[in-house]
C-alpha positions as CSV (number, residue, x, y, z in Angstrom):
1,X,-4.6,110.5,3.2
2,X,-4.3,114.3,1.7
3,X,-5.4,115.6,-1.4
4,X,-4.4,119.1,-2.5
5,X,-6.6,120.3,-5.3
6,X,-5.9,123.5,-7.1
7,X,-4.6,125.3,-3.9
8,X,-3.9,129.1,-4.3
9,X,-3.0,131.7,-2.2
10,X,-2.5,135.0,-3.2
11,X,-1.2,138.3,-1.4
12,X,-2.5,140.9,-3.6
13,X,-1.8,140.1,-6.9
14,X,0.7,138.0,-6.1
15,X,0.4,134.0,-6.1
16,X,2.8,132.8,-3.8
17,X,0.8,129.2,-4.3
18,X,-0.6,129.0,-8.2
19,X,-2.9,126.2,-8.9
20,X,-1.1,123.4,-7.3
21,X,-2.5,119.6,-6.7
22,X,-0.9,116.2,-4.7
23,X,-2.1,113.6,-3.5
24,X,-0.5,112.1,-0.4
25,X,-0.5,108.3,0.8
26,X,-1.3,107.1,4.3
27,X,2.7,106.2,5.5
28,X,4.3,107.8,2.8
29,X,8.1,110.7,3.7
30,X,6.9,113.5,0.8
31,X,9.7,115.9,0.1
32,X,8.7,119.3,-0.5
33,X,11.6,121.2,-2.4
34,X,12.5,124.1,-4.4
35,X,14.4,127.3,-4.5
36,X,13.6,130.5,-1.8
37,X,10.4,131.9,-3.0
38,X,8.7,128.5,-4.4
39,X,6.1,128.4,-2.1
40,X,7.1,126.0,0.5
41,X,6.2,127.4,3.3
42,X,3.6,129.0,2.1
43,X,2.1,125.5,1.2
44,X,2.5,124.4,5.0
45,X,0.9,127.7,6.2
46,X,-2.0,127.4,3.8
47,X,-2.4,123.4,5.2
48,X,-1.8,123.9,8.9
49,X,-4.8,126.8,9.0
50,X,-2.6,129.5,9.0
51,X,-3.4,131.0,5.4
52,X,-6.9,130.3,4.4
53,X,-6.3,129.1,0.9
54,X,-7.5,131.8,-1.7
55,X,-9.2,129.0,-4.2
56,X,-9.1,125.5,-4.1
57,X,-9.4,122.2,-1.7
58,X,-7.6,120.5,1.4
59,X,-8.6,117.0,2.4
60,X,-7.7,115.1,4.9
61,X,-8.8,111.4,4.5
62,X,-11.9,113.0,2.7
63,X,-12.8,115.5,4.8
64,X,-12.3,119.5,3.9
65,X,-9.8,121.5,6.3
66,X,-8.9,124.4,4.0
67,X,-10.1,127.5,5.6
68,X,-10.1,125.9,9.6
69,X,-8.4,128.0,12.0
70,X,-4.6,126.3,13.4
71,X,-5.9,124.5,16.3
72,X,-8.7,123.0,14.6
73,X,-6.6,121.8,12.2
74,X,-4.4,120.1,14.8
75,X,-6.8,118.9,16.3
76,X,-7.7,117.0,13.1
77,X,-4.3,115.4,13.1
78,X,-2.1,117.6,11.3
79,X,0.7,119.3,13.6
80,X,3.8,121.3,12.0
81,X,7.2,122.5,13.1
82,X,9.1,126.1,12.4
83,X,12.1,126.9,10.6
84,X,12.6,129.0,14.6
85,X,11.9,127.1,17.3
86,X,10.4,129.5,19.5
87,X,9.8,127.8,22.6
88,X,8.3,128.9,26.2
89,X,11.7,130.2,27.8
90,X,10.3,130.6,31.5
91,X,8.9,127.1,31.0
92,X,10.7,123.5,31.1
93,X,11.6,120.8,28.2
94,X,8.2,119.3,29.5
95,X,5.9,121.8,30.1
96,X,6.8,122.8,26.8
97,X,5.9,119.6,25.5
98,X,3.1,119.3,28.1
99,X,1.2,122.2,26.8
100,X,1.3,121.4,23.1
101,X,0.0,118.0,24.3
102,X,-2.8,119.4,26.2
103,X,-4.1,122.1,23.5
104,X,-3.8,120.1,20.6
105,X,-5.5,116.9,21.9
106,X,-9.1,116.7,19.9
107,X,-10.2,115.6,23.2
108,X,-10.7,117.3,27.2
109,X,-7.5,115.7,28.4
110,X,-6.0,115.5,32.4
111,X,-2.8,117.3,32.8
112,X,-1.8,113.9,33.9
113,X,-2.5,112.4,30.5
114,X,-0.6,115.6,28.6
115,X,2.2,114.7,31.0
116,X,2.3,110.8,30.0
117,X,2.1,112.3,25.8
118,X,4.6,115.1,26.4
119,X,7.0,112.0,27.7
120,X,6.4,109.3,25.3
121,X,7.5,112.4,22.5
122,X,10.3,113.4,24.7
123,X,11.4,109.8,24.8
124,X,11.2,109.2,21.0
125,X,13.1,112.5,19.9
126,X,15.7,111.9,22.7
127,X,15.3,114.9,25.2
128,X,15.1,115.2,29.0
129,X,12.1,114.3,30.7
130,X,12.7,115.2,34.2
131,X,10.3,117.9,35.7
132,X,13.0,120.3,36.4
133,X,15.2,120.2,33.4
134,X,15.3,123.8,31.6
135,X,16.1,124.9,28.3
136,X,19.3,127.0,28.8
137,X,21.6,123.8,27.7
138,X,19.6,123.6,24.2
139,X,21.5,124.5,21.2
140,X,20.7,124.7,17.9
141,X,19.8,121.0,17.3
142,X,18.1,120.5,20.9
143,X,15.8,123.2,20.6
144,X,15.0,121.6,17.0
145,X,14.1,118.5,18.8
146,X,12.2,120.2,21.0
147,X,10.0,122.0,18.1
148,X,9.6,118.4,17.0
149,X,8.4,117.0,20.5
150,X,6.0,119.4,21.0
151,X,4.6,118.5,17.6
152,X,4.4,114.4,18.2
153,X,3.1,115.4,21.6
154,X,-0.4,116.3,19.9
155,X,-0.3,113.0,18.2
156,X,-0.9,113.8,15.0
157,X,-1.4,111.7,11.8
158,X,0.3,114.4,9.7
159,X,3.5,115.9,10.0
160,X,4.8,118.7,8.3
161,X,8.2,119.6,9.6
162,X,9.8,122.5,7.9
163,X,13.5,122.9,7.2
164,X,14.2,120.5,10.4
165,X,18.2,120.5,9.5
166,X,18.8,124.3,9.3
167,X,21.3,125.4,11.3
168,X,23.2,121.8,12.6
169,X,26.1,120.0,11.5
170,X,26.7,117.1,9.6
171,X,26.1,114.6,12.3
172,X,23.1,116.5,13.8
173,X,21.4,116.9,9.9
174,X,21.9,112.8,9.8
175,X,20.7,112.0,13.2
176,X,17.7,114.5,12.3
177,X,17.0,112.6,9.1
178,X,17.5,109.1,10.9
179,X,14.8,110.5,13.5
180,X,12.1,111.3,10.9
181,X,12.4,107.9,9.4
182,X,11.9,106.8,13.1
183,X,8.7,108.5,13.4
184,X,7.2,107.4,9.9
185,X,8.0,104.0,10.9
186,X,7.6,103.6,14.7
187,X,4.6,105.7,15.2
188,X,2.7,105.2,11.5
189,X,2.8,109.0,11.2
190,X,2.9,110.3,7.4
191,X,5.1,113.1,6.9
192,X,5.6,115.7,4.5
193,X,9.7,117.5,5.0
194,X,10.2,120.6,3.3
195,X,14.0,120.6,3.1
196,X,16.9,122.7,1.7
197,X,19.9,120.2,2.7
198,X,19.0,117.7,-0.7
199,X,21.8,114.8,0.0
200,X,20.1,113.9,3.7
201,X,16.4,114.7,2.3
202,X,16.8,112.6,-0.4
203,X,18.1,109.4,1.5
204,X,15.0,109.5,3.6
205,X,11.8,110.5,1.7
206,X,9.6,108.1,-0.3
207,X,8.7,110.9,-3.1
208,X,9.1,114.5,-4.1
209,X,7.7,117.4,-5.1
210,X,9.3,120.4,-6.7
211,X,8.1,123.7,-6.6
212,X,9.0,126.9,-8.2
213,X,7.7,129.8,-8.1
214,X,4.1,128.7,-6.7
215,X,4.0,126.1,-9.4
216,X,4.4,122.4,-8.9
217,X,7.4,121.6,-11.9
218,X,8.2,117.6,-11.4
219,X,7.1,115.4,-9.2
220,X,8.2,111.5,-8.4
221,X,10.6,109.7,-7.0
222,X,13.6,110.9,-5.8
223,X,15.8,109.6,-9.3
224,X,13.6,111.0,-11.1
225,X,13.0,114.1,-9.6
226,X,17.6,115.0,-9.1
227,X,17.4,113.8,-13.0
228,X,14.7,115.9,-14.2
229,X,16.1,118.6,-16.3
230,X,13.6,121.5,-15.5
231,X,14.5,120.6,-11.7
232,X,18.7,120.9,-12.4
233,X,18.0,123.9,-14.2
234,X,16.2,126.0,-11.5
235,X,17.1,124.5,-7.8
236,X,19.9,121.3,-7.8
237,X,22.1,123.6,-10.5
238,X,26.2,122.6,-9.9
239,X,24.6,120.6,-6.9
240,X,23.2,117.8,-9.3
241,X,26.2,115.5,-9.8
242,X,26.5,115.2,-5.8
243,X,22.4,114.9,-5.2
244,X,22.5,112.1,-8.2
245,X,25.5,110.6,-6.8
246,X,23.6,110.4,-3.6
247,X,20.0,108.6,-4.6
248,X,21.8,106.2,-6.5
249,X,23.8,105.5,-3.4
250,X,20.6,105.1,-1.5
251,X,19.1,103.1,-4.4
252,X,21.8,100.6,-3.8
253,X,21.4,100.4,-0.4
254,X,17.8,99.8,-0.7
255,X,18.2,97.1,-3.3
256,X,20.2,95.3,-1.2
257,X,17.2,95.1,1.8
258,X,14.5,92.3,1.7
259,X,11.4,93.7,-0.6
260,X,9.1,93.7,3.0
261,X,11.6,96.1,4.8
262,X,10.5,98.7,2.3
263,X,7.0,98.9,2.9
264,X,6.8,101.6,5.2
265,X,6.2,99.9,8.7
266,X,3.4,102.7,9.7
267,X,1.2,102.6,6.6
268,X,-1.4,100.8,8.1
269,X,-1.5,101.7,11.5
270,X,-3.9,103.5,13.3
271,X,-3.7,106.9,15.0
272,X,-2.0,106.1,18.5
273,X,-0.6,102.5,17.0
274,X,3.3,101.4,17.3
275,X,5.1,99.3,14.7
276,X,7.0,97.5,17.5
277,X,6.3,94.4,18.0
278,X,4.4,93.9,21.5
């Protein structure tokens, strides 16, 4: 679905992104990881339209986006969400969601049909949908959910949702990790999580990337990437034997399932699509 080819961006003389290629599978929960500084968010910035890449290539299902300005970019299918949710304050939980609908559609859209998206995403991350409901209950883990609504509510095919966890409790992170899973497989949308909090990323995603310091250093699945020396020695450190503890718990678990509940349920749908069975 994406193919990263070579992407660099430089400030300068610096490369915050140096040379670095993936390829990215229709259906598929990546996991972007690595220390501060790696080039994380940098990567999403450089993908979204935010940063037009200094050299290199972005394609989405074989068509260039690297260089496109934000909204034409989400308006290709590729929406993201912010370490800081910084919401509309004079506006409600769904006009928040109600604009992002109507601006990031690829198509001239009613306010009537941005209202009917901006509910469907307020349904599936579990916030109010009433016309009158504000934002001054939200804490920390509402207004995240809300930074995710308004990013479902422009239907996209591509996620990126950066450091989604960051500032909620245990519960919240799980329920947050639970929810991404949710989307991947109830919606068929392809996700890639950049993600700090390893035990609750590495439950959930299909694959990971490490980077450091603008260079990709191991990439695979999540065993391999928690037992791959280069990766202990510059990010998981004293935090290995609990990460490794932690996939091989989830290995179990998965073992344990039947082979076809593995598949992920939204790699084949189309844009707009639901894996529930009608």
């Amino acid at each position: 679905m994406l193919e990263v080819v070579q992407l660099t961006k430089r400030f300068g003389g610096f490369a915050a992104v140096d040379r670095i290629s993936f390829r990215l599978e229709r259906g598929e929960i990546l996991g972007l990881i690595g220390p501060n500084g790696s080039g994380k968010s940098t990567t999403f910035n450089v993908i979204a339209g935010l940063y037009a890449p200094t050299e290199g290539s972005i394609k989405l299902d074989g068509v260039e986006i690297g260089g496109l300005a934000p909204n034409e970019v989400c308006r290709r299918g590729v929406a993201r969400t912010f370490q800081i949710p910084r919401p509309f304050r004079k506006l409600t939980i769904l006009e928040n969601a109600t604009l992002a609908a109507f601006y990031g559609s690829a198509d001239r859209i009613t306010r009537a049909e941005a209202e009917r998206r901006a509910h469907e995403a307020l349904e599936l991350i579990g916030l109010p949908r009433e016309p009158g409901v504000g934002l001054e209950g939200l804490g920390a883990a509402g207004l995240k959910k809300l930074e995710m609504a308004r990013a479902l509510a422009t239907r996209p095919r591509l996620l990126l949702a950066d450091e989604s966890l960051g500032g909620l409790d245990e519960a919240e992170m799980n329920q947050a990790a639970d929810m991404l899973r949710r989307i991947r497989d109830e919606r068929g949308i392809t996700i890639i999580w950049v993600e700090h909090i390893m035990g609750v990323l590495m439950r959930v995603i299909d694959r990971a990337i490490v980077l450091d310091h603008g260079e990709v250093i191991a990439q695979g699945l999540p065993t391999e990437v928690a037992h791959d020396p280069k990766v202990v020695e510059v990010y998981l450190g004293t935090d290995a034997d609990a990460v490794q503890q932690q996939v091989r718990a989830q290995e179990a678990k998965s073992a344990k399932t039947p082979q076809e509940a593995k598949v992920p349920q939204g790699a084949n749908l189309r844009e707009g699509d639901s894996a529930r069975p009608h």
